[in-house]
N, C-alpha and C positions, 0 to 999 in steps of 0.2 A: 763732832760734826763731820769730821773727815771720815769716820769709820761709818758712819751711816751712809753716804755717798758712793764709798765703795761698796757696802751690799748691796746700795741698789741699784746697781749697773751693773752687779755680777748677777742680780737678778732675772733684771732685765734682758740681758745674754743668753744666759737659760731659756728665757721663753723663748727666743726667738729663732734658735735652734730647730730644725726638722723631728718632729716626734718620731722615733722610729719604727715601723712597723712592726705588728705584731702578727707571729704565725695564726695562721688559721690552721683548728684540728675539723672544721669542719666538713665535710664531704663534697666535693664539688658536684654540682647539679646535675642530673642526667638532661641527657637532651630532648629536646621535645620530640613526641613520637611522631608528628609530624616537619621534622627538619629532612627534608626531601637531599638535602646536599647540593642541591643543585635546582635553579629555579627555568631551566630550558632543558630540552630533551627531542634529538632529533628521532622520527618515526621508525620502528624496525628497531633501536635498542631499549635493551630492557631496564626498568627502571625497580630497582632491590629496595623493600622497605622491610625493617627488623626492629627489634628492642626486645622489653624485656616487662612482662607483665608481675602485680604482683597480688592478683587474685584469680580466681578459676573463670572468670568472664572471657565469653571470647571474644576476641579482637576482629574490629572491620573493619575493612581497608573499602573506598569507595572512589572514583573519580566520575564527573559530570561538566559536563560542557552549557554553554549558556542554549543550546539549541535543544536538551533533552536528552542528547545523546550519554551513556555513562557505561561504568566500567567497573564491574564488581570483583577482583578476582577473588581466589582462593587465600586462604590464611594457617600454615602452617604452624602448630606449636607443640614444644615438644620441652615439656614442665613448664618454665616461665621464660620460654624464649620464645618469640612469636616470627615469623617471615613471613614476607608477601611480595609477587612480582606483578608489576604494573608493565605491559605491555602494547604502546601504541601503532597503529597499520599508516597505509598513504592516505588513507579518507577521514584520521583523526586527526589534520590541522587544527590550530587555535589554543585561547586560553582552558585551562581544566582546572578545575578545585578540588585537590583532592582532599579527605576525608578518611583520617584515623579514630577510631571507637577504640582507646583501651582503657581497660580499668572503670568503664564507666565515662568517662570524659572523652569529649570531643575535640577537633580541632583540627584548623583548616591549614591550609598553603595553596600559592597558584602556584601553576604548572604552565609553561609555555611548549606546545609540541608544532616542532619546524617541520619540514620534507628535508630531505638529501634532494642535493643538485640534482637538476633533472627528472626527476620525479613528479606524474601529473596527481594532484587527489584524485582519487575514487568517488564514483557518485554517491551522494549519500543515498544510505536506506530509505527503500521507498520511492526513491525518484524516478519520474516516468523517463521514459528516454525518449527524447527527440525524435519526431515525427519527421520522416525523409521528405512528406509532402511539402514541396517548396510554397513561401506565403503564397497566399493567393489560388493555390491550385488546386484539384479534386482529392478529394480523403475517397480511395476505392471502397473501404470499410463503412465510411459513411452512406457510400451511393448503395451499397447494398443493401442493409438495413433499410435505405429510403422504399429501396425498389419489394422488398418483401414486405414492409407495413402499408403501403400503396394495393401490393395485391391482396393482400387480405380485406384491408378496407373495400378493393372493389367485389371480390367475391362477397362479404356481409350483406354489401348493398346490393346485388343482384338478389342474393335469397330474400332482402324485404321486399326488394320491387315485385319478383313476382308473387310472394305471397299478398302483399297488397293488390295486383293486379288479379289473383284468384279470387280474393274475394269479392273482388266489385265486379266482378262478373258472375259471381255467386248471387247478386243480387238482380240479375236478367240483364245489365247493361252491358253493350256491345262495344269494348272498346278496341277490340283487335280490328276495326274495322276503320280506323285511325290507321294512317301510314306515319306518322312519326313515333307514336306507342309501338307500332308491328315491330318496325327497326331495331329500337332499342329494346324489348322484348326478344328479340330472336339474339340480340349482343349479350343480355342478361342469363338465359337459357343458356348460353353456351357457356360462358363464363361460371357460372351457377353449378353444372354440372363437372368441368374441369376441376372448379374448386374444388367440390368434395372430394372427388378421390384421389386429389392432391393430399388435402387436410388427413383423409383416411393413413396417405402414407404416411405423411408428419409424425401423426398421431404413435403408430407401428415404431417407426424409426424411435422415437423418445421412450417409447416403453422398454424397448430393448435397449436401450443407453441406460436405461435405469436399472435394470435388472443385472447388468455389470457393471454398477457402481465400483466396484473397488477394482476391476480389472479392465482390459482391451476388448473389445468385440470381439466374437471368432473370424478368424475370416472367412469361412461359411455364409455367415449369419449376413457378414457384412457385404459377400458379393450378392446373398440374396437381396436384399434390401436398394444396392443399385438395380439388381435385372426389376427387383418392384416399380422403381420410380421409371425408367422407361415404361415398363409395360402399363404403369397408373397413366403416363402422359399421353400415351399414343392409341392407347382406349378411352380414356377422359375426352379428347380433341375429336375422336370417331364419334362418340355419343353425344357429346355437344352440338358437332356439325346437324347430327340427325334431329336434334331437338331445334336447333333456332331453322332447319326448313320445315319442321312441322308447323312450329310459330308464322310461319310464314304464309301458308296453305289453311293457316285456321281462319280468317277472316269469309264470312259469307259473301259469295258470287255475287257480284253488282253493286255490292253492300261500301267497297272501298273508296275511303275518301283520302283527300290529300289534307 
């Protein structure tokens, strides 16, 4: 009885013992292709990804930002070693996910990229720049536009008026014998005439911007095209004048009413 007692507390001893480890001949893991080293990165340093492929697939390296912005570079490989430099600027603040394709497998990591002290971001691509016009005050850009779709609107409406005005006197009726039709006929006339050889020069000037599509105007071409637009205005306004006093003088003697 005594000798069974003691085997089995010598037993028991044993087990209780630490098992001792056993080597591993196994190969320790390679790392993942996406172990970035480092999960921050301030802008302006460059950021080295490498390993080591082990099929002729090629390797891609990609980084994306939650805004759409991203970053493809280039992928060196040379037998089964693969490199790639991830390079961020002042306007790629935030988080990035970058993105390894090797072997066929994917896989991800974030990426956090800082500024250096001091440092403003860059606007992003695409963004309009601030308007110097203070709230509330006149866009010059806009008043122009206003003021060039105004004129054209009014020259169209002059050419219908007086073609409507032709006609119905095509039909025997005397309407130039109205003094508020006279008025605004002799304004239409004038205006009517200007326009066109306004439009004429418009016309001129765009043809010749098209025909040097891929180049600058001569500048020939293009001080002719100024002496045009004087010489269109200052005979336009001559011709005008002379058409709204003829409008003027067209109503029959006695015939004028208010």
């Amino acid at each position: 009885m005594m000798v069974r007692s003691l085997l089995l507390a010598g037993a028991l001893a044993i087990l209780a013992l630490p098992a001792p480890a056993s080597a591993s001949t196994d190969p320790e893991p390679s790392p993942s292709p996406c172990a970035l080293g480092t999960s921050t990165l301030e802008a302006g340093a460059p950021l080295t990804l490498s390993g080591t492929r082990s099929t002729d697939e090629p390797v891609g390296v990609m980084a994306r930002r939650a805004d759409g912005e991203f970053r493809e570079p280039a992928v060196v490989t040379i037998d089964q070693t693969w490199r790639s430099v991830l390079v961020f600027g002042a306007g790629d603040g935030g988080l990035w996910t970058v993105e390894v394709n090797v072997d066929g497998v994917s896989c991800v990591s974030r990426l956090t990229v800082t500024l250096p002290a001091g440092v403003v971001a860059s606007p992003a691509p695409g963004a309009e720049p601030l308007s110097d016009t203070p709230e509330g005050g006149l866009d010059t850009a806009s008043l122009g536009d206003a003021a060039i779709l105004s004129a054209v609107v009014l020259v169209i409406a002059s050419w219908v008026f007086l073609a409507v005005l032709a006609l119905v006197r095509a039909t025997g009726r005397h309407v130039m014998v109205r003094r508020p039709v006279r008025a605004v006929a002799q304004v239409a006339a004038f205006v009517a005439i200007l326009g066109a050889g306004m439009a004429a020069w418009a016309i001129t000037d765009l043809m010749v911007g098209i025909s040097h599509f891929d180049s600058e105007v001569p500048p020939d071409q293009q001080a002719a095209l100024s002496v045009g637009f004087w010489v269109v205005l200052v005979l336009g306004s001559l011709l005008g004048t002379l058409a709204a006093l003829k409008v003027q003088n067209s109503a029959p003697a006695g015939e004028t009413l208010a």
